[in-house]
C-alpha positions in Angstrom: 12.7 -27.2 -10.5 14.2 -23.9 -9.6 12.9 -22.2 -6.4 12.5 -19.0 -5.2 13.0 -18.4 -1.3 10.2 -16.0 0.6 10.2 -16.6 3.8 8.2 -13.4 4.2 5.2 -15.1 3.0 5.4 -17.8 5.8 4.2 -15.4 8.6 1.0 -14.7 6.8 0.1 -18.3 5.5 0.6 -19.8 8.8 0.6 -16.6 11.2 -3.1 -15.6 12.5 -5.2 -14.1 10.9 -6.9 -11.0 12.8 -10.5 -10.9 13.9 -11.0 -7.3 13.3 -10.4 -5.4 10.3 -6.4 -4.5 9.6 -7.0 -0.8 8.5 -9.0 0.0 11.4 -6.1 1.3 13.4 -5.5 3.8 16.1 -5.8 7.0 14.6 -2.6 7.8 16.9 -0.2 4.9 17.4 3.4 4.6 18.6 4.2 1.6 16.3 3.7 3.6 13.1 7.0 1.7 11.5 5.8 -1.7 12.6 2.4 -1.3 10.6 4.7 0.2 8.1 2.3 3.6 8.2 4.0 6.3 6.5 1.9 9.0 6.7 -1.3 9.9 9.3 -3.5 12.6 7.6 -7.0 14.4 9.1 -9.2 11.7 7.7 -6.8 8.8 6.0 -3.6 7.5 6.0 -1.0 6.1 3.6 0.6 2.2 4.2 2.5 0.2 2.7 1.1 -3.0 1.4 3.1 -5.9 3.8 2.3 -8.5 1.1 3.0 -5.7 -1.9 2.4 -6.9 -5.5 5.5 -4.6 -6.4 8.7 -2.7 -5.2 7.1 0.2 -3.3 3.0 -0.9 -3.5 1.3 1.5 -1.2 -2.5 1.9 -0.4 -4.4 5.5 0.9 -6.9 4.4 3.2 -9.7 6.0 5.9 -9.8 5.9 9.4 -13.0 5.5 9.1 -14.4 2.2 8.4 -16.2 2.3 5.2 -16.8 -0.1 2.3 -17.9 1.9 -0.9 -16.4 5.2 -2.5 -20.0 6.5 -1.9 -19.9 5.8 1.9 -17.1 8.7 2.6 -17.9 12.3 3.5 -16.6 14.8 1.0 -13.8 15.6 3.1 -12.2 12.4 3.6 -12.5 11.8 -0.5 -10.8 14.9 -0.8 -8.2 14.0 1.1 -7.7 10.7 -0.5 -7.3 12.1 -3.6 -4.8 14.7 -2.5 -3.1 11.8 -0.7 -2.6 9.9 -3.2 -1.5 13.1 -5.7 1.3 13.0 -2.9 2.0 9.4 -2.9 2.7 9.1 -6.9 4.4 12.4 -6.8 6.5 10.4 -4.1 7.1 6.9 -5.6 8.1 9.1 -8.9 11.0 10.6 -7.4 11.9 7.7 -4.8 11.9 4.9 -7.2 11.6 6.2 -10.8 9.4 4.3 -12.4 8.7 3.5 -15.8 4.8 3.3 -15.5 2.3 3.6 -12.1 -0.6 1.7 -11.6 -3.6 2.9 -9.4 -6.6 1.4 -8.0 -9.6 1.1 -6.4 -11.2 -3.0 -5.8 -14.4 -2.2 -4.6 -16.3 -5.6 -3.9 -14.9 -9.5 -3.6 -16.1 -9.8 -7.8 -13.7 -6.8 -8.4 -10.8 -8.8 -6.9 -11.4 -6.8 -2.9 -8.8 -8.6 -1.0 -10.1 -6.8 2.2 -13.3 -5.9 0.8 -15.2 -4.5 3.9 -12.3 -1.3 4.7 -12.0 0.7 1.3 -8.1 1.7 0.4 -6.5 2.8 -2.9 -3.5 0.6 -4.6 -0.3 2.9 -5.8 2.1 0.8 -7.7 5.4 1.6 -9.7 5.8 -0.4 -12.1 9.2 -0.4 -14.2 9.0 -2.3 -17.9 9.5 -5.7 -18.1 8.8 -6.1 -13.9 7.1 -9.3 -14.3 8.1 -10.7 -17.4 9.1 -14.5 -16.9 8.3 -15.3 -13.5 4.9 -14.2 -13.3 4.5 -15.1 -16.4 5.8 -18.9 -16.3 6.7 -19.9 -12.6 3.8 -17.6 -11.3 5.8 -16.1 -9.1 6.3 -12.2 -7.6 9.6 -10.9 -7.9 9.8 -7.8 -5.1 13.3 -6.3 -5.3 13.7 -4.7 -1.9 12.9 -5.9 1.7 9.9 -3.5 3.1 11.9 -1.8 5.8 14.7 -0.8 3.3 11.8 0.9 1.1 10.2 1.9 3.9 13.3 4.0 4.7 13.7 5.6 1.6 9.6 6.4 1.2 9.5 8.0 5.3 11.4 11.2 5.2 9.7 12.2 1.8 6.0 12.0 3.6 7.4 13.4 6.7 8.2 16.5 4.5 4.8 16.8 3.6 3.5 18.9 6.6 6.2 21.2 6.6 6.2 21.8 2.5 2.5 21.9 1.9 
């Protein structure tokens, strides 16, 4: 049996898990690169996913703790939105994919992995990205270590306030 080595995925299966909720962060914070944070709007802020589903999987989330789309205030929806405009405009010229995916789980049944703090899924997705090994071993193959993406994603959404 052929193995594939993630020792990434050891920190969360046997690390601890938090008591409070992971996206309800300081809305000013000096260890923006640690929680991998690339950008801090007004209202919500753009992460990358530490346990990504795919090369460059980022979520658009509020500050505000809130579990359904119809829980936010007009302002911090339209911020999402733009947000996330940004993000895809981003991950199209950083990684050029062949596809995106974007998302919304609201609710464990939908598939809610942190169903209690709303966020938005931004994939790239490039053709044939999980052909055999999700397929037959079941296994995620992420291309690039999250620091090195992180890297290339950071000065793009440091731009943003200064380009519109």
């Amino acid at each position: 049996m052929d193995r594939l080595w993630t020792p990434w995925r050891l920190e969360y299966i046997l690390g601890p898990k938090p008591d409070e909720c992971i996206f309800c962060i300081p809305e000013s914070d000096e260890e923006d690169r640690e929680r991998l944070i690339l950008y801090r709007g007004q209202r919500n802020f753009v992460i990358m996913n530490r346990y990504p589903y795919n090369n460059g999987h980022l979520m658009v989330t509020p500050y505000r703790h809130v579990s359904a789309l119809t829980d936010l205030e007009p302002s911090e929806s339209h911020e999402m939105m733009d947000l996330m405009q940004r993000c895809s405009s981003i991950m199209w010229e950083v990684f050029t994919p062949d596809g995106m995916n974007v998302g919304l789980n609201v609710g464990e049944a939908a598939g809610a992995g942190i169903e209690e703090h709303l966020h938005f899924h931004l994939l790239p997705r490039w053709t044939g990205d999980h052909s055999f090994m999700a397929v037959f071993g079941g296994t995620m193959v992420i291309p690039e270590d999250l620091y090195s993406a992180y890297n290339r994603l950071k000065p793009r959404f440091d731009a943003i306030d200064n380009n519109g």
